[in-house]
N, C-alpha and C positions, 0 to 999 in steps of 0.2 A: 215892402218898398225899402226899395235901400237909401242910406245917409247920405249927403252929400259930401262929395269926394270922396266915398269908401270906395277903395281899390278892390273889387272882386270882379274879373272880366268874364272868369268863368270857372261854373262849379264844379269844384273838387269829386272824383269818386272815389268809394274809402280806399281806403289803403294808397294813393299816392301823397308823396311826398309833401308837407306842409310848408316848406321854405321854397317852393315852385313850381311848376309842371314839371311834369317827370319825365319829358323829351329831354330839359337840359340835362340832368343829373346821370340817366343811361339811359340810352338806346340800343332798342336792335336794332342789328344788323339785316335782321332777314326774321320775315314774321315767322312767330313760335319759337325764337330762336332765343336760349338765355341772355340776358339784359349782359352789355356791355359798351365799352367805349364807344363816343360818336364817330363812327367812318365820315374822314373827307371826302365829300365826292367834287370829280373834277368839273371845273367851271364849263367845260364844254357840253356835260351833261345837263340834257334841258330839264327842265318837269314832267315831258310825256316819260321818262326812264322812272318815273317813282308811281308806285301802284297806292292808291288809296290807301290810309288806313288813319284810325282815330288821331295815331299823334301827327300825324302828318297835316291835316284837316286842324285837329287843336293848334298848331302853330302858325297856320297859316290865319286864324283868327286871334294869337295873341301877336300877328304882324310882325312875325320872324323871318317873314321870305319877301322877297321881293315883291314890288306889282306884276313887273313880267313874267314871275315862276308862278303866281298866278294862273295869268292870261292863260300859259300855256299849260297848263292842267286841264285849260277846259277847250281851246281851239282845238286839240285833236277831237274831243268829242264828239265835236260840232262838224268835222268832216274836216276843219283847216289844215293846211300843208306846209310844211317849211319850204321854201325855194332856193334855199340856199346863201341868199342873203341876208338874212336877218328878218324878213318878212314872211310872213303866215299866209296863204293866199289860200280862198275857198275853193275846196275840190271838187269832187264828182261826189261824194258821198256828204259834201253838206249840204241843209236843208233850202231851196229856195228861198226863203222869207230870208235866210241868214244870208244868202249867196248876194242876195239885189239887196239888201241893206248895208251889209258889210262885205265887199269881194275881197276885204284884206282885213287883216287881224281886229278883228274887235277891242276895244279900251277897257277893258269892262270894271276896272278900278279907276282909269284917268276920265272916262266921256263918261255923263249922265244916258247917254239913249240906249250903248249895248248893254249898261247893265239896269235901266229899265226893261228892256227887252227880255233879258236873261229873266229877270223878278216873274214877266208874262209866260215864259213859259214851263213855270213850273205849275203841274198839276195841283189842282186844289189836296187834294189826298196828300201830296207830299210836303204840303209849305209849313209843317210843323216838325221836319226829322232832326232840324238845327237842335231842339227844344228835344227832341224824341230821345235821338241817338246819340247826341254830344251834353245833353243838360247845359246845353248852351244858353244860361238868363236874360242873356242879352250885354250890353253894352252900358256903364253908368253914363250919368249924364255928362260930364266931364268927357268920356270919351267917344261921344258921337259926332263923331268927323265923317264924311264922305267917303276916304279911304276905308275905313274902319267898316260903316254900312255896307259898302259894295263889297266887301270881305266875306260879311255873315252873309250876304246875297250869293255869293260865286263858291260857297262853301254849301249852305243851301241844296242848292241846285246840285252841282256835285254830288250828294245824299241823294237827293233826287232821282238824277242821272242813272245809280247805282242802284237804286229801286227799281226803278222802269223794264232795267237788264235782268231783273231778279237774282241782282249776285249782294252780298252781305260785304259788310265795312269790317276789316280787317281792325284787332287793335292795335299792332304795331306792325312797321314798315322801314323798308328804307327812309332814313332823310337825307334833306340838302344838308351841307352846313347852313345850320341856324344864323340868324343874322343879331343883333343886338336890337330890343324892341328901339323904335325911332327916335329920336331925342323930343321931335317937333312930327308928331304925327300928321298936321297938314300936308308938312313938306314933305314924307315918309322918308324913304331908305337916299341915299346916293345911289343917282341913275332913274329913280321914278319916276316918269312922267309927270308935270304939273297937273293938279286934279281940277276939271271942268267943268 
């Protein structure tokens, strides 16, 4: 059990770097590819342009990206479409239950239901890969915020997701530019949705 207010969000594996995760310090470029400077990627590129991989998943749980780059990691999944405006709208290829619940982008960090929903549909077998694959401990007490849970939830799943397809998590990938963790995690990044 850890102390109260001990800062460990999440566990270290050997050999990275002790003064932080090792996404900020270098990144690759391109998995397998020798560690080097962070590439800016342009604001136009959504989430669905970065492929899974550990650090990309680890930052998304130390709340370096947005809520919406989030979302959109996981609505293409789910069968959702961009239309052009700004809106995700369910296709032909997402599930019913997801289609007549949500015809339009799911919350799944701002609303309580989609990312209840998300928690439901992950397979018994796979609700432990956060823990598995990321040695992800969880969250101190200090930083159990709503945002933050639906984080390890939508990251979760994602693991999940990639189970299911029988493809393996990458450990390095393209990133977004990293965001600065939030000053006030309830209110997360500028631009997040209010959390419901």
């Amino acid at each position: 059990m850890r102390a109260a207010g001990q800062e460990v969000a999440l566990r270290r594996r050997p050999g990275l770097l002790n003064d932080g995760p090792s996404w900020i310090h270098s990144q690759p470029s391109v998995v397998g590819s020798a560690p080097g400077p962070p590439l800016p990627v342009p604001a136009a590129i959504t989430a669905e342009a970065f492929p899974l991989s550990r650090a990309l998943l680890e930052a998304v749980l130390a709340d370096r990206t947005s809520d919406q780059f989030v979302c959109e990691l996981i609505w293409p999944r789910l069968g959702y479409e961009p239309d052009g405006s700004g809106t995700w709208s369910a296709g032909p290829a997402t599930a019913a239950e997801w289609r007549e619940a949500f015809p339009t982008s799911p919350q799944f960090i701002a609303e309580r239901p989609p990312s209840v929903r998300l928690t439901r549909s992950i397979a018994k077998e796979f609700k432990q890969l956060l823990k598995e694959q990321l040695g992800f401990g969880g969250y101190t007490i200090g930083e159990l915020y709503p945002r933050r849970t639906r984080r390890a939830t939508a990251v979760n799943w994602l693991l999940a997701d990639l189970a299911e397809r029988g493809e393996s998590l990458a450990d390095a990938g393209p990133l977004p530019e990293l965001l600065p963790a939030p000053a006030d995690p309830v209110v997360g990044h500028p631009g997040d949705l209010p959390v419901a």
